[in-house]
Backbone as CSV, one residue per row, in Angstrom:
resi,resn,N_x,N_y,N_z,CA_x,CA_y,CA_z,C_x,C_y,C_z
1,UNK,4.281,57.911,-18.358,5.394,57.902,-17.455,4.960,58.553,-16.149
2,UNK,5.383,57.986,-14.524,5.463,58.209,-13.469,5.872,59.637,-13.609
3,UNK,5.570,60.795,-12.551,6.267,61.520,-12.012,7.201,61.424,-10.829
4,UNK,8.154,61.759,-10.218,8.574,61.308,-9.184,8.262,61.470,-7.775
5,UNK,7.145,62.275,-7.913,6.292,62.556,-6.866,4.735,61.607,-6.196
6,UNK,4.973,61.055,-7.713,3.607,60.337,-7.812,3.802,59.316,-7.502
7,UNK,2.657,58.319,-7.186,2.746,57.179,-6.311,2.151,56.365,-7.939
8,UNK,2.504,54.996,-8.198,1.657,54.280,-9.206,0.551,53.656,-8.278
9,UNK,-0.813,53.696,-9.109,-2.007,53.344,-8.657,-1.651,51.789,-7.889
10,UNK,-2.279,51.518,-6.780,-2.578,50.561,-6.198,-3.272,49.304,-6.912
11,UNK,-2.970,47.653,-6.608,-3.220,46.450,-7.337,-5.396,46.742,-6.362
12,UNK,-5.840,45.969,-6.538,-7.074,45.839,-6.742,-6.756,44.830,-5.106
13,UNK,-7.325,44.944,-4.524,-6.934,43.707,-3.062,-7.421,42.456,-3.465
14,UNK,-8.237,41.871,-4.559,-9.009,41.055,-4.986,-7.672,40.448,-6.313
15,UNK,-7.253,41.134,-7.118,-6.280,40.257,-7.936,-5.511,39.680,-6.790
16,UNK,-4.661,40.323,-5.571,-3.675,39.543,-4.429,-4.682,37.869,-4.096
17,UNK,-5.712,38.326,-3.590,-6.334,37.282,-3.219,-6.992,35.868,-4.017
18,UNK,-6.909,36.402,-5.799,-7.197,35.226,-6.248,-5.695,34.179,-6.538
19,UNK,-4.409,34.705,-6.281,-3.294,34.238,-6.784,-2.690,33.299,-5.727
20,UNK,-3.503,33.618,-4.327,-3.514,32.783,-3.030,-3.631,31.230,-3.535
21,UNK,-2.211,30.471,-3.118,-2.978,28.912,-3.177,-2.141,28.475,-4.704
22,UNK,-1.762,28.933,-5.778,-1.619,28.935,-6.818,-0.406,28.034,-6.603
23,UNK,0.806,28.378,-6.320,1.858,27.388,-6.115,1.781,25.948,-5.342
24,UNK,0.342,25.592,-4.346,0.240,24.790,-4.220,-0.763,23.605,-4.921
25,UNK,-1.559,24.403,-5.985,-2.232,23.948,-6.968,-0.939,23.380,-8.065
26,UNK,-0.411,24.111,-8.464,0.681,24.000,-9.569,1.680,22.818,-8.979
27,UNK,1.964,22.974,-7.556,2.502,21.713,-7.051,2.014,20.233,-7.558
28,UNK,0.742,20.218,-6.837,-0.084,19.538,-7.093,-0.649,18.727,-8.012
29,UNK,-0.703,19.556,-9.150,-0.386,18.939,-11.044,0.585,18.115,-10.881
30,UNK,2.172,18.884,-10.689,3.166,18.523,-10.803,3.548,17.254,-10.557
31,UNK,2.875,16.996,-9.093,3.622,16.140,-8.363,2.648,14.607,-8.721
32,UNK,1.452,14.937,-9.299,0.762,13.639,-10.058,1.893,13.065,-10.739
33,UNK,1.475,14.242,-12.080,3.153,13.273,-13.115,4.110,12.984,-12.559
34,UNK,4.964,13.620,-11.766,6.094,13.368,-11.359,5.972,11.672,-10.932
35,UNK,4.919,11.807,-9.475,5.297,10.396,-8.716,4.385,9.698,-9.729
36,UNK,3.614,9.469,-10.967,3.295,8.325,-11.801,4.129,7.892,-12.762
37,UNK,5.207,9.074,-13.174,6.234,8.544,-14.073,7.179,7.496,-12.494
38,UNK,7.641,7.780,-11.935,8.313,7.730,-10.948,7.824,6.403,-10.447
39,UNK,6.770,5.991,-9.976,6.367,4.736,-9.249,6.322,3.621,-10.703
40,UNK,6.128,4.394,-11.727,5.667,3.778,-13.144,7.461,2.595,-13.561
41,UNK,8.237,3.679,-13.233,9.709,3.365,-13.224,10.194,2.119,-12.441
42,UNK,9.517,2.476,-11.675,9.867,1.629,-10.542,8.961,0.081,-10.800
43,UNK,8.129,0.386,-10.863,7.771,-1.517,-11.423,8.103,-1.656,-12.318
44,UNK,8.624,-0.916,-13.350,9.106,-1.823,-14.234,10.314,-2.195,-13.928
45,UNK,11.599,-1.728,-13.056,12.154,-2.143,-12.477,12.312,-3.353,-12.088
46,UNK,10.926,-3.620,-11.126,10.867,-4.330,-9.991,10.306,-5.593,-10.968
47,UNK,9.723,-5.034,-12.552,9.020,-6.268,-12.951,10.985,-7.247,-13.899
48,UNK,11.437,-6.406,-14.620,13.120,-6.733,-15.017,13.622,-7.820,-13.844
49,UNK,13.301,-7.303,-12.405,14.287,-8.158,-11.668,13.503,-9.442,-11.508
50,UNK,12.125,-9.412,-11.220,11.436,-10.796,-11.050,11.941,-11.404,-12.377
51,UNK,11.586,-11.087,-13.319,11.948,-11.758,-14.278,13.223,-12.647,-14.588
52,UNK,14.184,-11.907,-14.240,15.721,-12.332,-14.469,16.367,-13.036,-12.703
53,UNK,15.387,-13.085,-12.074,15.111,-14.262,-11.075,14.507,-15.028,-11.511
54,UNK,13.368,-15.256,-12.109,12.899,-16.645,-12.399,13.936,-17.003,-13.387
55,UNK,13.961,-16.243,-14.093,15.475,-16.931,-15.135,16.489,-17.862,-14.377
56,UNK,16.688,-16.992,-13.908,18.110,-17.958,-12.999,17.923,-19.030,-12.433
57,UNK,16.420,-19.087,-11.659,16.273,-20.066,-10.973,15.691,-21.367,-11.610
58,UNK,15.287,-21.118,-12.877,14.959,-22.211,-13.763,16.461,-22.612,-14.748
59,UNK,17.266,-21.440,-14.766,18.356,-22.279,-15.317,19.290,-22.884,-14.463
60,UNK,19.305,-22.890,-13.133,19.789,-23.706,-12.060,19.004,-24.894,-11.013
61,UNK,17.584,-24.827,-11.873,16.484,-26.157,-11.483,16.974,-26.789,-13.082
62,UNK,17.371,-26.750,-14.020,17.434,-27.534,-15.379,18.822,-27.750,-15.074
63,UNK,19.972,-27.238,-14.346,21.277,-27.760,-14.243,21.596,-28.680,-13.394
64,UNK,20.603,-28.562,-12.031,20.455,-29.506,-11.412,19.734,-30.567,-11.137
65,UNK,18.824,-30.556,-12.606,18.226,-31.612,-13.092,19.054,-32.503,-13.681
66,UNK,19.994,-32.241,-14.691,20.511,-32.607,-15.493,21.616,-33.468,-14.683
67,UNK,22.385,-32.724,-13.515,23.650,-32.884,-12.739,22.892,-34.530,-12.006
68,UNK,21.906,-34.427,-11.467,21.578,-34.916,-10.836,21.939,-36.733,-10.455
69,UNK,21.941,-37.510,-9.474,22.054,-39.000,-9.455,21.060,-39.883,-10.696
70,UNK,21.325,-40.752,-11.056,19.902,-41.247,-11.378,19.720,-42.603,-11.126
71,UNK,19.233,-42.291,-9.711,18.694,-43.735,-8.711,17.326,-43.223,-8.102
72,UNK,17.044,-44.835,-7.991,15.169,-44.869,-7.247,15.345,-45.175,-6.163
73,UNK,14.907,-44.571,-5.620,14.807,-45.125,-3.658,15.412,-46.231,-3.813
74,UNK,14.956,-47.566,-4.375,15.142,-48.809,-3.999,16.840,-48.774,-4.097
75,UNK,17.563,-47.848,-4.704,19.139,-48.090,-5.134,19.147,-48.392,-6.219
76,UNK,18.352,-48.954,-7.218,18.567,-49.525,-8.068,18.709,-48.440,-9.489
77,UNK,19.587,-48.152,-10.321,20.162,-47.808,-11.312,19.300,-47.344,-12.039
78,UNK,18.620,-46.202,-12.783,17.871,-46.043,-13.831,17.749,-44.974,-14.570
79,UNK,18.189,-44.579,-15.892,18.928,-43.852,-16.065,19.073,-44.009,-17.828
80,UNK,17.817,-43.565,-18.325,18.039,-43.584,-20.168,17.369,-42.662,-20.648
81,UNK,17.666,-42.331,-21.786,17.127,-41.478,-22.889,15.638,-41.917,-23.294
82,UNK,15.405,-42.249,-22.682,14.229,-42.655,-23.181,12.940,-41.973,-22.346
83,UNK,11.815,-42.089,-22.601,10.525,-41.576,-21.072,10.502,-42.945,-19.908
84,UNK,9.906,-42.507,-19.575,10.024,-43.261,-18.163,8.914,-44.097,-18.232
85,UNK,8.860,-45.247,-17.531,8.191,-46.075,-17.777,7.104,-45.489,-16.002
86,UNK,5.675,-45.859,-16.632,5.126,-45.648,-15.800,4.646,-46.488,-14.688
């Protein structure tokens, strides 16, 4: 125990100086994981929406396939279940 007169011994000037820098090291870790979970999030995001765009746009190229006239340039009528004659 201290006396109240007494001063407690002084830190070493060398422990102050190795602790220099430490919060921006520790940042630094941090902020790897952080922005790789984070950008990681994000394409998959970005990969959900491409996806459910091509969706759409192939189920509204097959509706308007389907909707479609079925005439040949010439006007003339053609139009069966069947394949197409080549």
């Amino acid at each position: 125990m201290w006396d109240a007169d007494r001063q407690p011994p002084a830190r070493p000037r060398a422990f102050g100086k190795r602790l220099r820098g430490v919060a921006a090291v520790e940042f630094a870790l941090l902020a790897i994981c952080f922005f790789t979970v984070f950008l990681g999030l994000m394409e998959l995001a970005r990969l959900v929406y491409v996806f459910n765009t091509l969706q759409e746009v192939t189920r509204r190229a097959a509706a308007m396939a389907i909707n479609a006239p079925c005439k040949t340039p010439s006007g003339a009528r053609r139009c069966s279940s069947t394949a197409p004659e080549p």
